[in-house]
C-alpha positions as CSV (number, residue, x, y, z in Angstrom):
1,X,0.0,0.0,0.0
2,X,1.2,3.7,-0.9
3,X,1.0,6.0,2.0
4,X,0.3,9.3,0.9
5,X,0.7,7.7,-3.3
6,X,4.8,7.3,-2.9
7,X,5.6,5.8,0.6
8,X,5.1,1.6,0.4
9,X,4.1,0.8,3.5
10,X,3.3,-2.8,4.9
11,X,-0.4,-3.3,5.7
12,X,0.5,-5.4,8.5
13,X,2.1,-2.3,9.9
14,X,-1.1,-0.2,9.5
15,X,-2.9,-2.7,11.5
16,X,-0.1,-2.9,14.0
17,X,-0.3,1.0,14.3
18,X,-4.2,1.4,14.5
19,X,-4.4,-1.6,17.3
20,X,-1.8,0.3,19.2
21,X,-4.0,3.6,18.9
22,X,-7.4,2.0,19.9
23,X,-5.4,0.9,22.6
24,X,-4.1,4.2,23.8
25,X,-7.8,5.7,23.3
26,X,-9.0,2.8,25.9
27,X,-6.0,3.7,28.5
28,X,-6.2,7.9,28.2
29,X,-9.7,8.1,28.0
30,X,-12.6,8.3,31.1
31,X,-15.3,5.4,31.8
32,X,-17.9,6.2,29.0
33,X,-15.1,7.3,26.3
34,X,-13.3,3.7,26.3
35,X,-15.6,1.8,25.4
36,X,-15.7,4.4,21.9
37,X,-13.0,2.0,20.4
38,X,-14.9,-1.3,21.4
39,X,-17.6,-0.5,20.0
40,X,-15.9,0.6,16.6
41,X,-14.2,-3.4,16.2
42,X,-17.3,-5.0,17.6
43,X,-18.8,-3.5,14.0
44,X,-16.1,-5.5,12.3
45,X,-16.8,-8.7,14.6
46,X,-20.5,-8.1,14.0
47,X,-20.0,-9.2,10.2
48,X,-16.6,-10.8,9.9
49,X,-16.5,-12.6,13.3
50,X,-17.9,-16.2,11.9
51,X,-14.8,-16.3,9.2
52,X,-12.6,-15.1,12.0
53,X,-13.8,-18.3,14.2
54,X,-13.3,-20.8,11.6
55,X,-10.1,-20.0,11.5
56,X,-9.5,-21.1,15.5
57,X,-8.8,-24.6,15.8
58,X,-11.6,-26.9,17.1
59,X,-10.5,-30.2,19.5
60,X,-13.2,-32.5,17.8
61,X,-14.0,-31.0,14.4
62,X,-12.0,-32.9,11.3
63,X,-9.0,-31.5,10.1
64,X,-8.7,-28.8,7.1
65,X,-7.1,-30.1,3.9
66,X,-3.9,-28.6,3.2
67,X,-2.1,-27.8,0.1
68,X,-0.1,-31.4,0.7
69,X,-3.5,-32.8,0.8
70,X,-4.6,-31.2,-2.3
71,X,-1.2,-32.8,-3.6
72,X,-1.8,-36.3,-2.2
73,X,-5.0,-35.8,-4.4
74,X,-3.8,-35.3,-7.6
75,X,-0.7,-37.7,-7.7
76,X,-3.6,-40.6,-6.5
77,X,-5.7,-39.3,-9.3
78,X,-3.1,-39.2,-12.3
79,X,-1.9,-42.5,-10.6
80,X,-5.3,-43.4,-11.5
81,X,-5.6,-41.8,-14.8
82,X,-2.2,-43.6,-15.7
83,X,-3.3,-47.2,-14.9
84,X,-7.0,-46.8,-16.9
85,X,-4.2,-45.5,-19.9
86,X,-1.8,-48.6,-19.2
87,X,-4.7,-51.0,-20.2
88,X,-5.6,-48.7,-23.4
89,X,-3.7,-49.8,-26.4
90,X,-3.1,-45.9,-27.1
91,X,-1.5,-43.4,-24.6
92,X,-3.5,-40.5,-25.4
93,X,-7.0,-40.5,-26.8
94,X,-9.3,-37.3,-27.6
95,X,-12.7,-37.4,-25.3
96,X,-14.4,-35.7,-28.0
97,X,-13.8,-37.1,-31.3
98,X,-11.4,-40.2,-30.6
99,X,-8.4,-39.8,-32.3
100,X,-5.3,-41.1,-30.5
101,X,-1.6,-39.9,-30.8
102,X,-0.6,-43.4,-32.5
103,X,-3.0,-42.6,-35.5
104,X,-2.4,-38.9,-35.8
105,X,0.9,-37.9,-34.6
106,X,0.4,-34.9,-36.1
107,X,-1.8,-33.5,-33.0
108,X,-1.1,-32.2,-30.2
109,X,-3.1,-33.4,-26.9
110,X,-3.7,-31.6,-23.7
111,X,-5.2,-32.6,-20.6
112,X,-8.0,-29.9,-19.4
113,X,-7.8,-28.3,-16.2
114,X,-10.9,-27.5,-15.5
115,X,-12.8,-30.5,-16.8
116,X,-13.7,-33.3,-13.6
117,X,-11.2,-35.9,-13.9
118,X,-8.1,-36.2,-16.5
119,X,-9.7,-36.1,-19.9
120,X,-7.4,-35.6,-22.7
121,X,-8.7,-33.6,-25.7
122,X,-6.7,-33.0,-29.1
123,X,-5.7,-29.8,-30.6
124,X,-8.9,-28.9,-32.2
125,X,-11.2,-29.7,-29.6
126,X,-9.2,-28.6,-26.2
127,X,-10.7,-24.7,-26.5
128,X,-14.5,-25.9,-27.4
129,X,-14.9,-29.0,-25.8
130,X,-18.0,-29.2,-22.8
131,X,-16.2,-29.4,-19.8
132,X,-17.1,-32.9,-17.4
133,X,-18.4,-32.4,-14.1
134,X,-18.0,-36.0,-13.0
């Protein structure tokens, strides 16, 4: 962030800087006045305190997938994608119109990101195919 459009300046450190302010308000100020600050972040809690909860860890609730678990995931799926194409005669086969690398070298096949699964789609179809949801 630019502070004043030519001083970069950590966010973190804007936080850091208005937490030690609201703090200072709470200290100098008399009864009624310090609770002024509270009830500016309890606006914040109001809307944004559910997110801020999941985030704390729970002693009985499952535990969140991590990016190593997103990994474990894909390596068992194109483990799986790599035995169904061990069986297949050809190594990569269009989802769309059929034609394999061994007949048409010529191609070029991709596998589609967004498509449900590792379906491999030739050159002409990869941009226009309908994407599989299951």
């Amino acid at each position: 962030m630019l502070l004043f459009f030519f001083i970069p300046i950590k966010v973190k450190w804007l936080a850091i800087a208005d937490a030690v302010f609201f703090i200072y308000e709470m200290v100098v100020n008399g009864f009624p006045l310090c609770f002024y600050p509270i009830a500016a972040i309890l606006n914040f809690f109001l809307f944004c305190g559910q997110d801020l909860l999941a985030f704390l860890p729970r002693r009985n609730a499952a535990p969140r997938a991590t990016v190593i678990d997103f990994e474990k995931a894909r390596a068992r799926r194109e483990s799986q994608a790599q035995a169904q194409q061990s069986h297949d005669p050809y190594e990569r086969k269009c989802a769309v119109c059929g034609r394999t690398a061994e007949e048409h070298p010529e191609l070029e096949f991709r596998y589609c990101s967004q498509c449900a699964g590792y379906h491999c789609f030739c050159q002409d179809h990869i941009n226009s195919h309908i994407h599989f949801t299951e």
